[in-house]
N, C-alpha and C positions, 0 to 999 in steps of 0.2 A: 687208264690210258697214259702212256707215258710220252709226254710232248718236249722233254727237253732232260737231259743229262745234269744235275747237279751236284753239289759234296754229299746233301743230303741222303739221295740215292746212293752213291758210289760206298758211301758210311753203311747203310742199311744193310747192302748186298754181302758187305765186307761179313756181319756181323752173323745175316739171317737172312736166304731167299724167299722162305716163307712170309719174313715176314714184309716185303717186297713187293709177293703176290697179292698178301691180302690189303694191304696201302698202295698199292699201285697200280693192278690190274682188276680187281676185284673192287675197289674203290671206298672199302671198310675202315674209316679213317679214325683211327683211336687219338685224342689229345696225347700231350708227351705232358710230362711232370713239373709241378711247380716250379721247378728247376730253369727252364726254359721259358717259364712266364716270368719269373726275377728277371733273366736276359733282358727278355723283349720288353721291359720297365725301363732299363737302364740304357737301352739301345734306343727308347723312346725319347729318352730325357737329353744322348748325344746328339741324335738327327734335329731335333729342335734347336740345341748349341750351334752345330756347326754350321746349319744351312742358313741359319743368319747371319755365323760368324764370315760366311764367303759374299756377304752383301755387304759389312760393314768393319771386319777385322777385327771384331773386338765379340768376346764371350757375352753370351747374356748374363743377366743376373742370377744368383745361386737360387732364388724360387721360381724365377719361370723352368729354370730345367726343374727342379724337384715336381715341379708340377704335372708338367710334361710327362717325368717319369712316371711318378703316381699314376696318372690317367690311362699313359698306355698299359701299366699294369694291367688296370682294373677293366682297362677295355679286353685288352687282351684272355683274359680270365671269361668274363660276362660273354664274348664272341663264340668265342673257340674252345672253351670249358676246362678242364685239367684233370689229370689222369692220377688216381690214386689206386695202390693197393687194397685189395680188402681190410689187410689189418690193419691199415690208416685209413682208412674213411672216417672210422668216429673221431679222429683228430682235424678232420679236413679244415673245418670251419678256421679254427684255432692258426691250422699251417697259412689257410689263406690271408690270413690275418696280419700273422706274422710277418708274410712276401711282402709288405706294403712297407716295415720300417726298414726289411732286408733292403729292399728297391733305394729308397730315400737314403740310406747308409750310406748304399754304393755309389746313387749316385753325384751324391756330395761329395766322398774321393774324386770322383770323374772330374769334378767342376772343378775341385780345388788344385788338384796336382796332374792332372795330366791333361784337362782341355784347355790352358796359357800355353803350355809348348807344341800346342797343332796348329798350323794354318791351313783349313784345308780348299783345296780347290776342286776337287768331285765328293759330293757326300750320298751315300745310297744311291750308287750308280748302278741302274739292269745294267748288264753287258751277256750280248749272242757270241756265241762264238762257230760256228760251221766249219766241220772236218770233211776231207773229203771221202774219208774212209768211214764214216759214219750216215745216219742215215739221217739223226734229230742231231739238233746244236747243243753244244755246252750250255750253259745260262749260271752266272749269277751274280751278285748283286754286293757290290764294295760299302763297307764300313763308309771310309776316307782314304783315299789320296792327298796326303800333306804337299806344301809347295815345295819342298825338300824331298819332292820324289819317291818320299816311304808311304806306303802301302800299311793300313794300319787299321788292325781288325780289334775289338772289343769284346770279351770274354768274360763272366761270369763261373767262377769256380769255388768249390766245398773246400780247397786248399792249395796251395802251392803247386804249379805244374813244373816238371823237370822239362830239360831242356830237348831230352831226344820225344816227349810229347809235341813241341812245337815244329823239331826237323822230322817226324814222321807223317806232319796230317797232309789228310788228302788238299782239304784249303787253300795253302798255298801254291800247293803246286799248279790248279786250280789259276787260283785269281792271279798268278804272277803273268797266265800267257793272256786274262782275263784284262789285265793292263796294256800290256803290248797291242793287244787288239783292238783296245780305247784310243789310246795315247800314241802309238805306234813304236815304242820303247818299255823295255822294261823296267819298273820301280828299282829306284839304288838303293831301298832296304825295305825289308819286311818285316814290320814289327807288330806283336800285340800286347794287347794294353788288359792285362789282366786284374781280373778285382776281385777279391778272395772273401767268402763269407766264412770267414772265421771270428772267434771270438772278439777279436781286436781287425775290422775289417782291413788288410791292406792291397795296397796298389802295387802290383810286378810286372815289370816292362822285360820281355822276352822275345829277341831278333833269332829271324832265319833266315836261310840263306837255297835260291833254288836255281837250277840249273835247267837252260832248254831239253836235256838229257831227260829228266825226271817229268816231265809230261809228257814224251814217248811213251815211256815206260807206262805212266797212268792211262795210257792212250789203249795199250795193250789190255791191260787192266779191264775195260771200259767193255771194249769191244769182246771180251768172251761172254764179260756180265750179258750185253746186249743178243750177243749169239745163244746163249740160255736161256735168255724172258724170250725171245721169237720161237726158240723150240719148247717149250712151259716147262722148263727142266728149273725147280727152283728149290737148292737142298738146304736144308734147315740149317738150324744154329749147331756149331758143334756139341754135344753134353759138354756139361758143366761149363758151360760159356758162363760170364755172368751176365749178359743179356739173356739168359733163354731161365728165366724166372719169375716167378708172378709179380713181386716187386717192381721190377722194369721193364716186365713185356704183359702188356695190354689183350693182348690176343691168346694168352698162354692158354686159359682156361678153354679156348674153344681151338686149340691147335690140335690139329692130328696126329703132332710127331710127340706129343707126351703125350704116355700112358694115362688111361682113364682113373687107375687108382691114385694117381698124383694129381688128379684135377677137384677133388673135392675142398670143398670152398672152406677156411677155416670160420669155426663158431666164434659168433660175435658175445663179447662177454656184456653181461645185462647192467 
């Protein structure tokens, strides 16, 4: 049952209606990848920074966040579980392992170089937002609001994002009217605050830029999605997408729209 509009969905639908229906309607809820448990480590270890830094101004110390992070890792893991391919499972252990020094890497960048230049004054802020053309609300939920008015999301990536990645996502466009409708103004910059798990982990700070224009347009967007879950009209991934493959979609092996000769499970080696 779908109670509220978020990037989450509007990303899903973009991607794969199927896969939509069966996370959203049908209620068949597959974890996402270790990948997204790194995040929510790192996103664990800022919300603990900054929600005190907005009581006292000053960062905490580099082990209460690593801790922080670590924990929400490992909560997040043990809660909500992670989603592997077949032919990583026999590594799973090994990867989950791994996410705990990936977590603590990053988020010791965090601490060092880029949580001194935040001040924030809203941290993990829900915000509704109600259209009149719609039938449920927007919904969701801010990184940080710096006192300098930028809007500042935290991002977890396998390498370097270019910059028409950050002026294309649905997100901003998103939490810019997602501000406005907090604060009654819109943020004088959008920034994210990227942290790269590469070899040598680093920190990339990447600004966009969004216009009242551009959430029309997502608005548009929104509402044919919404006119197709009400008529159960819900078409799959295009071929060769690269979400429509066992590796990244959780549902593949019990989806309709791939062939049954493509669904056989690969042999695990002894």
């Amino acid at each position: 049952m779908i109670e509220f509009i978020n990037q989450t969905l509007i990303n899903a639908w973009s991607m794969c209606g199927e896969r939509v229906r069966r996370r959203w309607i049908e209620g068949d809820i597959i974890p996402p990848g270790i990948a997204a448990r790194i995040g929510t480590g790192v996103h664990s270890g800022a919300d603990v920074n900054y929600s005190a830094k907005i009581k006292t101004g000053e960062d905490e110390p580099l082990d209460v966040v690593l801790d922080a992070a670590r924990d929400g890792y490992v909560k997040s893991v043990s809660d909500n579980g992670v989603f592997f391919p077949p032919e990583e499972k026999p590594s799973a252990q090994k990867q989950l392992e791994d996410g705990i020094d990936t977590v603590v890497e990053l988020t010791r960048l965090y601490r060092e170089e880029c949580a001194p230049q935040v001040l924030p004054i809203l941290v993990e802020e829900e915000i509704f937002l109600n259209d009149p053309d719609l039938d449920i609300p927007f919904r969701g939920t801010l990184d940080v609001l710096a006192d300098d008015r930028a809007l500042r999301d935290i991002k977890t990536s396998a390498r370097k994002w270019p910059q028409s990645k950050a002026d294309t996502s649905v997100q901003p466009t998103l939490y810019n009217e997602l501000v406005k409708e907090k604060t009654g103004s819109y943020p004088e910059r959008i920034v994210y605050d990227i942290f790269t798990k590469t070899k040598k982990p680093a920190y990339q700070v990447m600004e966009t830029t969004r216009q009242p224009g551009d959430f029309e347009t997502l608005k548009l967007r929104v509402k044919l999605m919404m006119q197709s879950i009400t008529a159960g009209i819900f078409p799959p991934a295009e071929p060769g997408h690269w979400c429509c493959s066992p590796k990244w979609c959780g549902y593949y092996y019990s989806c309709p729209h791939i062939p049954a000769h493509k669904k056989i499970l690969p042999k695990r080696s002894e």
